[in-house]
N, C-alpha and C positions, 0 to 999 in steps of 0.2 A: 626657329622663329618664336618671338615672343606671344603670345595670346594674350589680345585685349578686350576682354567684353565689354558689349557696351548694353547698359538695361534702360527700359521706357524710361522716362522722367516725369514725375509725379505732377508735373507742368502742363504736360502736351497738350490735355482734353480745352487749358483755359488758354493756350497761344494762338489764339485768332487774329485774323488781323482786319485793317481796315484799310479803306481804299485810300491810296495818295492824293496828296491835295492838287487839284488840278491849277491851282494859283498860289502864286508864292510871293513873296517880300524880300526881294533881294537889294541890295546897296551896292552901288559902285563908288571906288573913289583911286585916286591914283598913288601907286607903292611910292612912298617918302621915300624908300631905298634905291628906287631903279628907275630912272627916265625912262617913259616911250613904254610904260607896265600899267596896265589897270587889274584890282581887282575887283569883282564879281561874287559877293557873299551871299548865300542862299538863308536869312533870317527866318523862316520858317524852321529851317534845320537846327541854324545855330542854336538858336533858343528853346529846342525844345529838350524835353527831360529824359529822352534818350540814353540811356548806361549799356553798357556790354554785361550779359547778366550769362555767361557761358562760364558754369557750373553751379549756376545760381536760378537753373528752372532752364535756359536755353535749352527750346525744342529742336534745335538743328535743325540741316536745309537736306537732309534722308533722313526720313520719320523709320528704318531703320535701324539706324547711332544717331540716336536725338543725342546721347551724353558728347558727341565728337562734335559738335555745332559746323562749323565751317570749313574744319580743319580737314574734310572727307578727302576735298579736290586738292590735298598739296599746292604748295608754294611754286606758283611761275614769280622767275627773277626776272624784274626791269632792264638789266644791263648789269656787266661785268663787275662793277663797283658795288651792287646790291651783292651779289653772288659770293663777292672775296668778304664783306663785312659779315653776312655770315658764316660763311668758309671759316673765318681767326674765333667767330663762337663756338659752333662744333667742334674745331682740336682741342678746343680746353674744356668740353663738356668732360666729368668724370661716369663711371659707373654708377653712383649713386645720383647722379643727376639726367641722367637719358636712360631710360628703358630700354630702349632700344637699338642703343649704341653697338651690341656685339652682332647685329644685323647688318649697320653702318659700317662697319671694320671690315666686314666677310665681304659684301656688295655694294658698298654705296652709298650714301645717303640722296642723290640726285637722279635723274631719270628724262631720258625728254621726250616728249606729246608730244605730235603734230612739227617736228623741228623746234621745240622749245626746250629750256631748262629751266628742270622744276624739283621739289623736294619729293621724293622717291614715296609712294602707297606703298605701306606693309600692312598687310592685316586690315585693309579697309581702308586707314587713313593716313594722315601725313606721319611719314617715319620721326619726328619732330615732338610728336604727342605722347606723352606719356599717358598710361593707362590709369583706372584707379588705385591699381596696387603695386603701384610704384612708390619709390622711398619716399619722393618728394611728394607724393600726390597727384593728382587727374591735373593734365595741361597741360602747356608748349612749355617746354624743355627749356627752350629760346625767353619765355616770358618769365620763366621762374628763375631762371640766372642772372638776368637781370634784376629782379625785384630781391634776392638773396643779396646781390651785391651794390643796393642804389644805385640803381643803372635807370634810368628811362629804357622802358621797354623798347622804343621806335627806334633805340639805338642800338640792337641786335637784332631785328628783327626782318623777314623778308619785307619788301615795300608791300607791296600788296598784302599782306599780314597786318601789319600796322596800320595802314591807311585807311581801310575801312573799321565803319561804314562812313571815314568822309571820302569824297570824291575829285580831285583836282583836273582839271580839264584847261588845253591851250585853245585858243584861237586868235587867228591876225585878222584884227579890224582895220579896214582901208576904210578911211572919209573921204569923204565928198573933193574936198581939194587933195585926195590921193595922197596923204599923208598918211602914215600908219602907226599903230599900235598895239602891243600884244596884250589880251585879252584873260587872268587864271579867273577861274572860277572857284569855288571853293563850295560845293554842293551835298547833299546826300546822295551814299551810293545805292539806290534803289533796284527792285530786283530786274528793270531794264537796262541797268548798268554793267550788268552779269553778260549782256545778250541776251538772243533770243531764249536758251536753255534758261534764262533767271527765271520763269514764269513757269520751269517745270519745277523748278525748289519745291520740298513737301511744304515749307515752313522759312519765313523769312524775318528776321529780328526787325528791321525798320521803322517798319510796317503793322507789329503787331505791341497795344498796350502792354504786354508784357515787359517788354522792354525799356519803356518809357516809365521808368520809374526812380529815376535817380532824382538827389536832391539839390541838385541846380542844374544850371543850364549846361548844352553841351559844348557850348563856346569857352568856356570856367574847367569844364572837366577833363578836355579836351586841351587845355594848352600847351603843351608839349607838343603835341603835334601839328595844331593849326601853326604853332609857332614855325615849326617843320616845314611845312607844307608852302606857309607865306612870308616868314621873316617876322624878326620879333618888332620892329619898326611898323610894319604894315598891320600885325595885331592887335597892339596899341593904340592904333586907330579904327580898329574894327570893335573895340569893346566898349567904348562910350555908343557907338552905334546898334551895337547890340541891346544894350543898357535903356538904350531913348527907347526901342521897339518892345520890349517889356513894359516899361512904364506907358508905352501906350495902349497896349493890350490891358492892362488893369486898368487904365483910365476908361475901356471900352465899360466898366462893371456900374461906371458911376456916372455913366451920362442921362440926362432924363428920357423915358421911351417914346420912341415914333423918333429921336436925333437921328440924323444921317451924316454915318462918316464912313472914310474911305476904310477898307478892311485892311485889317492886320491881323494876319494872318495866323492861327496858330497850328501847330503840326495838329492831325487828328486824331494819330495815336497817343500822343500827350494828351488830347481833351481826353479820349475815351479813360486813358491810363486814371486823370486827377476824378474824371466821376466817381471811378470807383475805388478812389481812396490806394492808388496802387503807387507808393511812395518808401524809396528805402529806406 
């Protein structure tokens, strides 16, 4: 088996977090694409300056392998189709691109919890993860093959991998004259979205200004996925909406004081992130 250490991160002492916003600014409007489809935007999220900063200070969720961020609990597959798209990445991963492939070869790379299938724990965390002193560098195996060969990462990558930290969630709305519609959401995955175990994490990205430091919105940084997630029709309509909720939040900076207007919302950890100047 291969050894992968993992040392404190020179980060940890300043990744605090702050409490979720208990109100949010969400848009509904109906998929151009799909009759009998609403979506459900959580603008609080969208718009805030949220980055994945996991090798960039990411304190991980076991303040043990803070350098291993997420990656500790291995990959549960959605269903068969997620399972085979990674399945045709891993045959083609080489030696110099998986650390850990002659572990993969000998047992495995898959494992299943509770009657699940999921990507295999070696040495702590996902057999997926390369170590620091590997050829390629500290990372998912899966995300550096991708970005080696212009790939969109989301398109090798476990769903649940890629998808966070956004959130997509179904529900069927019946109205009143019992007509129905289906309902995506498209939210933050906060650490209730974990379960109940979210809220034993040492450390959660979301949540904490650390994270919130990218230089636009996460609606912009994120297209690939959101596109993913809702269709690139249904995006398209969600960006000039996004757009309006910004400029109304800076409109909040130039009103005269004691004006009363309805809130718009901004994430928290974004405020805290822009007080102090925490900007990539």
């Amino acid at each position: 088996m291969t050894a992968r250490g993992s040392q404190p991160s020179p980060a940890t002492g300043l990744a605090r977090e702050v409490g979720e916003p208990t109100s949010r600014t969400w848009v509904e409007f109906d998929d151009p694409a799909e009759e009998g489809r609403r979506l459900r935007c959580d603008l609080t999220w969208l718009t805030s300056d949220y980055r994945c900063i996991f090798g960039a200070g990411c304190s991980g969720i076991d303040a043990d392998r803070p350098d291993d961020g997420c990656c500790v609990l291995g990959a549960h597959f959605t269903d068969d189709e997620d399972r085979d798209r990674v399945e045709a990445v891993v045959r083609d991963l080489g030696d110099e691109e998986w650390e850990l492939r002659e572990d993969a070869l000998a047992d495995g790379w898959t494992e299943t919890e509770d009657g699940a299938l999921k990507t295999r724990v070696v040495d702590g965390a996902c057999i997926l993860l390369n170590g620091p002193g590997a050829p390629m560098g500290a990372g998912c195996a899966l995300h550096q093959y991708a970005v080696a060969r212009g790939l969109e990462p989301h398109t090798v990558k476990p769903d649940v991998c890629w998808q966070l930290p956004l959130r997509r969630t179904y529900r069927t709305v019946t109205q009143p004259d019992e007509t129905e519609y289906l309902e995506v959401s498209i939210g933050e995955y906060t650490r209730g979205g974990w379960g109940p175990g979210g809220h034993d994490l040492d450390w959660y990205c979301t949540s904490s200004p650390l994270a919130h430091s990218g230089d636009a919105p996460l609606f912009r940084t994120s297209e690939a996925e959101l596109v993913e997630l809702m269709g690139r029709e249904a995006y398209e309509v969600l960006v000039p909406l996004a757009e309006a909720h910004l400029a109304g939040v800076a409109a909040l900076h130039r009103v005269p004081e004691g004006a009363r207007l309805l809130p718009l919302i901004v994430h928290p950890a974004t405020v805290a992130a822009r007080a102090e100047g925490r900007r990539s």
